[in-house]
VOMARPA-467062 format. One record per residue (C-alpha): residue in three letters; x, y, z. Coordinates in Angstrom, 1 decimal. Layout:
<rs>
r rest->ALA&c1->X&c2->Y&c3->Z
...
</rs>
This chain:
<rs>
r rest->UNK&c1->23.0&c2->-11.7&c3->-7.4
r rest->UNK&c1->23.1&c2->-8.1&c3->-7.2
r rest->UNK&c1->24.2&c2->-6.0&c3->-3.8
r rest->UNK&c1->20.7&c2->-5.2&c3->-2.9
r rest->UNK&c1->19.4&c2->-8.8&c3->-3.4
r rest->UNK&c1->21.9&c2->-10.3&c3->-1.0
r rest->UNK&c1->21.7&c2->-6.8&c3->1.8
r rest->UNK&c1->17.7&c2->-7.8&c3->1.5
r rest->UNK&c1->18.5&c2->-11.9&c3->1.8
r rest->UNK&c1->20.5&c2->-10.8&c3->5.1
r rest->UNK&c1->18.3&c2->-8.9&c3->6.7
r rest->UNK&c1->15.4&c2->-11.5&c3->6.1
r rest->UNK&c1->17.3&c2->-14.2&c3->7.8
r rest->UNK&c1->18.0&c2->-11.5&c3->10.2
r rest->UNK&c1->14.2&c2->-11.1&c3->10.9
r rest->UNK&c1->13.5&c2->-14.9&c3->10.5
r rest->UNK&c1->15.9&c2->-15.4&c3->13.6
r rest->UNK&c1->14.3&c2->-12.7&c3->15.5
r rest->UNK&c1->10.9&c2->-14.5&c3->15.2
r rest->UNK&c1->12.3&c2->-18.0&c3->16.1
r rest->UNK&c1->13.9&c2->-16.2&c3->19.3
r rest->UNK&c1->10.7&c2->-14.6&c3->20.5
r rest->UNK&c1->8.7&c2->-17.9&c3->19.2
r rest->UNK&c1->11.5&c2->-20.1&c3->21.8
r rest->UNK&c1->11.0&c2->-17.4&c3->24.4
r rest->UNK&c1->6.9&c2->-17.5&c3->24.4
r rest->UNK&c1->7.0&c2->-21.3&c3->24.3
r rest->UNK&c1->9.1&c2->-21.3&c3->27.6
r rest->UNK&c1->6.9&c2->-18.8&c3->29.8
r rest->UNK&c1->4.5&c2->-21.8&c3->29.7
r rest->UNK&c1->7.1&c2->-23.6&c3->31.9
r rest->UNK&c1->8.3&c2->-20.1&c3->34.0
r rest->UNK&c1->5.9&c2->-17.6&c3->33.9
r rest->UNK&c1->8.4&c2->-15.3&c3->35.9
r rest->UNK&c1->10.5&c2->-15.1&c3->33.1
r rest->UNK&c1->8.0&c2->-12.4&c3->31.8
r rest->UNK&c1->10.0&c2->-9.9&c3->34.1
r rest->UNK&c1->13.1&c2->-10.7&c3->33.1
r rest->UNK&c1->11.7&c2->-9.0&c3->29.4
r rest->UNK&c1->11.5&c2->-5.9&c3->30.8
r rest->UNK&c1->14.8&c2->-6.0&c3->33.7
r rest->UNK&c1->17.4&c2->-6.8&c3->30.8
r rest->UNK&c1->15.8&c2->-7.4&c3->27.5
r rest->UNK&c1->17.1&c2->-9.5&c3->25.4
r rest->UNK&c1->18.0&c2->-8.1&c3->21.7
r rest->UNK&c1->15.4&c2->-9.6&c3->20.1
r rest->UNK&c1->12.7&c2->-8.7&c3->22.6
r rest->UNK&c1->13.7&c2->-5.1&c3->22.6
r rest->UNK&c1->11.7&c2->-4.7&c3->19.1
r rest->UNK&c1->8.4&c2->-6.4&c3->20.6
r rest->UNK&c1->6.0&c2->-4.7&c3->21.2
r rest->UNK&c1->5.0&c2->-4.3&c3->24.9
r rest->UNK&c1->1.0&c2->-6.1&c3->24.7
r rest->UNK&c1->2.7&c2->-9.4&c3->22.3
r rest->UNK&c1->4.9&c2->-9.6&c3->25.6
r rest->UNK&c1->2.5&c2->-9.6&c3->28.1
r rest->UNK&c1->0.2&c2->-11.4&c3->26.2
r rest->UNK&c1->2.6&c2->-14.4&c3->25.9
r rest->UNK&c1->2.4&c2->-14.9&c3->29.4
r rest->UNK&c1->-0.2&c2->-17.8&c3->30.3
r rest->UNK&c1->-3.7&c2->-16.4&c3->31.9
r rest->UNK&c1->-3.1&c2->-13.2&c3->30.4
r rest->UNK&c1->-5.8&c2->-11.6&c3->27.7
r rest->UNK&c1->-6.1&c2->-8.7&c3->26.7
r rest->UNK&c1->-8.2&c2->-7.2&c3->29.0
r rest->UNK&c1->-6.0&c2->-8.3&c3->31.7
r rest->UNK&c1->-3.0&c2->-7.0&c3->30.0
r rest->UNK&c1->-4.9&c2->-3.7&c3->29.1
r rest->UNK&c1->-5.1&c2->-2.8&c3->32.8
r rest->UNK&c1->-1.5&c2->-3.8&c3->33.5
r rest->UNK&c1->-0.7&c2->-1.2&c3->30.6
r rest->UNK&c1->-2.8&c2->1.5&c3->31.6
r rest->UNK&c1->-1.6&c2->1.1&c3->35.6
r rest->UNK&c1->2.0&c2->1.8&c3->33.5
r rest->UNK&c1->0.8&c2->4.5&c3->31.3
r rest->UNK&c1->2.0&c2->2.3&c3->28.5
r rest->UNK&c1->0.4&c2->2.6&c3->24.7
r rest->UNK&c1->-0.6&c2->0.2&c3->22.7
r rest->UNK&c1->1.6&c2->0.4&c3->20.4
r rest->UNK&c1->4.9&c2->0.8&c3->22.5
r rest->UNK&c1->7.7&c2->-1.4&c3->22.3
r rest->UNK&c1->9.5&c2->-3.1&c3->24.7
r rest->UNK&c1->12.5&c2->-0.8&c3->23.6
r rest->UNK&c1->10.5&c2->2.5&c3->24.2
r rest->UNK&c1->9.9&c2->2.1&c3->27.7
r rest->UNK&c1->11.0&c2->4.6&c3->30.6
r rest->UNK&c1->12.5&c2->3.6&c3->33.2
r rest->UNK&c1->9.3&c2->4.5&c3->35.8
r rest->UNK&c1->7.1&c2->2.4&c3->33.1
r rest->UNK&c1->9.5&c2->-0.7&c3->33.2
r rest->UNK&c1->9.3&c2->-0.8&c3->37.3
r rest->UNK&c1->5.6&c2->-0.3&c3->37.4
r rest->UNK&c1->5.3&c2->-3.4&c3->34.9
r rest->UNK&c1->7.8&c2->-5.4&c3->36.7
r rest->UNK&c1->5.7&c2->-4.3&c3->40.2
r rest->UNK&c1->2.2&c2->-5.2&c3->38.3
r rest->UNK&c1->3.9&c2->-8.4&c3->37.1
r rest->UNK&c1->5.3&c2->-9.8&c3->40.2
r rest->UNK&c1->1.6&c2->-8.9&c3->41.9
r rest->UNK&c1->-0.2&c2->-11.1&c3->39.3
r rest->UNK&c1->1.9&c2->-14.0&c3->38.4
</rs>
């Protein structure tokens, strides 16, 4: 196996255990919805590369219309990741979160 096959074997098992994090991490808001805010006070590593929406729409009784507004309230894009927020943007989200869950 050559250098490149086994850098590209890492760094899918790296991605694989990214996706079973987040996967754990989803499947326990349904118990804790607070932990939501937690994302966005002291992200974890593997939460830091999510993108903001897949966050919030994790949380239970959140769509996306719901989550749109909480976005827009944060002047947060679409696309943004968890990783790209300011500081302002993290404590409106945190302030919009703790209103509505």
């Amino acid at each position: 196996m050559s250098q490149l096959e086994r850098d590209r074997m890492l760094n899918l098992r790296k991605a694989n255990e990214v996706r079973a994090s987040r996967a754990r991490w989803k499947e326990s808001l349904a118990e804790d919805r607070s932990r939501v805010v937690e994302a966005f006070l002291a992200p974890k590593p593997w939460i830091l590369s999510a993108r903001v929406s897949e966050v919030l729409l994790a949380v239970p009784k959140f769509g996306p219309v719901k989550v749109d507004r909480v976005m827009q309230v944060a002047g947060v894009g679409s696309g943004a990741r968890v990783r790209d927020l300011t500081k302002r943007q993290r404590c409106v989200l945190i302030r919009e979160l703790r209103a509505r869950i």
